[in-house]
C-alpha positions as CSV (number, residue, x, y, z in Angstrom):
1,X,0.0,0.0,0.0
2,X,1.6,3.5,-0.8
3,X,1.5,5.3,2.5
4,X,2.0,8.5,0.6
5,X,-1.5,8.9,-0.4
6,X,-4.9,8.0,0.5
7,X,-6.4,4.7,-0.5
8,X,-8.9,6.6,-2.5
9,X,-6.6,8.4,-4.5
10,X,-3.7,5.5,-5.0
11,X,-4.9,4.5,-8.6
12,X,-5.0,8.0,-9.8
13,X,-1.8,9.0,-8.5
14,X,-0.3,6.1,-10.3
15,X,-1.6,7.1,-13.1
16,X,-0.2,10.8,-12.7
17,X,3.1,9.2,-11.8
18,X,3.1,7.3,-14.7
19,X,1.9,10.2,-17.0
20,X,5.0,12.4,-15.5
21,X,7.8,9.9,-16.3
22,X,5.7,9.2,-19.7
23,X,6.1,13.4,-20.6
24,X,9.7,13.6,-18.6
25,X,10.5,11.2,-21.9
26,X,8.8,12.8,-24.4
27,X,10.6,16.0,-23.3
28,X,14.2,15.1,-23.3
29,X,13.2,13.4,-27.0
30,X,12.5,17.2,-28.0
31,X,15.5,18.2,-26.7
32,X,17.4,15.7,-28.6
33,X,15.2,17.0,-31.6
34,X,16.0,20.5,-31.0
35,X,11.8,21.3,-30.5
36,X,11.8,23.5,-27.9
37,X,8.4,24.7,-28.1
38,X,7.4,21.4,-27.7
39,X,9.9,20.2,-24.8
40,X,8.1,23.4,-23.3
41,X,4.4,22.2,-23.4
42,X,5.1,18.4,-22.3
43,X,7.7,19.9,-19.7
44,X,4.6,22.3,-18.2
45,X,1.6,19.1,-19.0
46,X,4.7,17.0,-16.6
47,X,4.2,20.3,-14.1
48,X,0.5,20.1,-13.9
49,X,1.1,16.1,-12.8
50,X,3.5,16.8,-10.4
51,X,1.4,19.5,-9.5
52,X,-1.7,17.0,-8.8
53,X,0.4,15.3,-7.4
54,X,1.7,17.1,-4.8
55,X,-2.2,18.2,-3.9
56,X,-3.1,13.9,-3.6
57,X,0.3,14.2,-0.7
58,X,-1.0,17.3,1.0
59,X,-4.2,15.8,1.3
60,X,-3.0,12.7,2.8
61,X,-1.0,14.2,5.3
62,X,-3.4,16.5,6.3
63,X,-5.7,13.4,6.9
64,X,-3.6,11.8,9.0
65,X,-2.6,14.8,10.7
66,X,-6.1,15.1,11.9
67,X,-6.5,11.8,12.7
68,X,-3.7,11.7,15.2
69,X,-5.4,14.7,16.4
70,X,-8.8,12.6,16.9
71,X,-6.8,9.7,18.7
72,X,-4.9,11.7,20.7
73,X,-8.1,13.0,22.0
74,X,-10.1,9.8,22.1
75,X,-7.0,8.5,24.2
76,X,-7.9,11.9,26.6
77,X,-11.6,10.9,27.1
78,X,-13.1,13.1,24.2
79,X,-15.7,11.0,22.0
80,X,-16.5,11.3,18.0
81,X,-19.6,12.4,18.7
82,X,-18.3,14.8,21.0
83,X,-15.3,16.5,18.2
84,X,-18.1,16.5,15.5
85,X,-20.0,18.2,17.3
86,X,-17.4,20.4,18.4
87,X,-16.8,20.8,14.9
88,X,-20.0,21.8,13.5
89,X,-20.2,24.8,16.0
């Protein structure tokens, strides 16, 4: 399991990995080719991947950052029931 994202978002962010690496290619073959105006566009579609995934990472450590937050409390006495309602004030 990849601890680096949530379970909901693993296949997607396989994907985008695989898409990156896929483009990171397809860019240094333009080099070779001298294209630079299309090195540029695969180099910023390679961007907007890592960018994604970057998001899919912040997401999962904010997740777990608020889930130690809700054991840490349970471990104090404070219920669920008692945070979400906490939370919805």
């Amino acid at each position: 399991m990849d601890q680096h994202f949530l379970t909901k978002d693993i296949n997607r962010s396989n994907i985008q990995k695989n898409c990156t690496y896929e483009l990171a290619m397809v860019f240094v073959d333009a080099i070779k080719q001298n294209d630079f105006y299309l090195a540029e566009q695969h180099l910023q579609s390679a961007l907007r991947s890592v960018n994604e995934l970057k998001r899919m990472q912040d997401k999962k450590k904010n997740h777990d950052r608020l889930q130690g937050m809700v054991n840490h409390l349970n471990e104090k006495g404070v219920t669920s029931m008692v945070i979400r309602r906490l939370a919805n004030e």
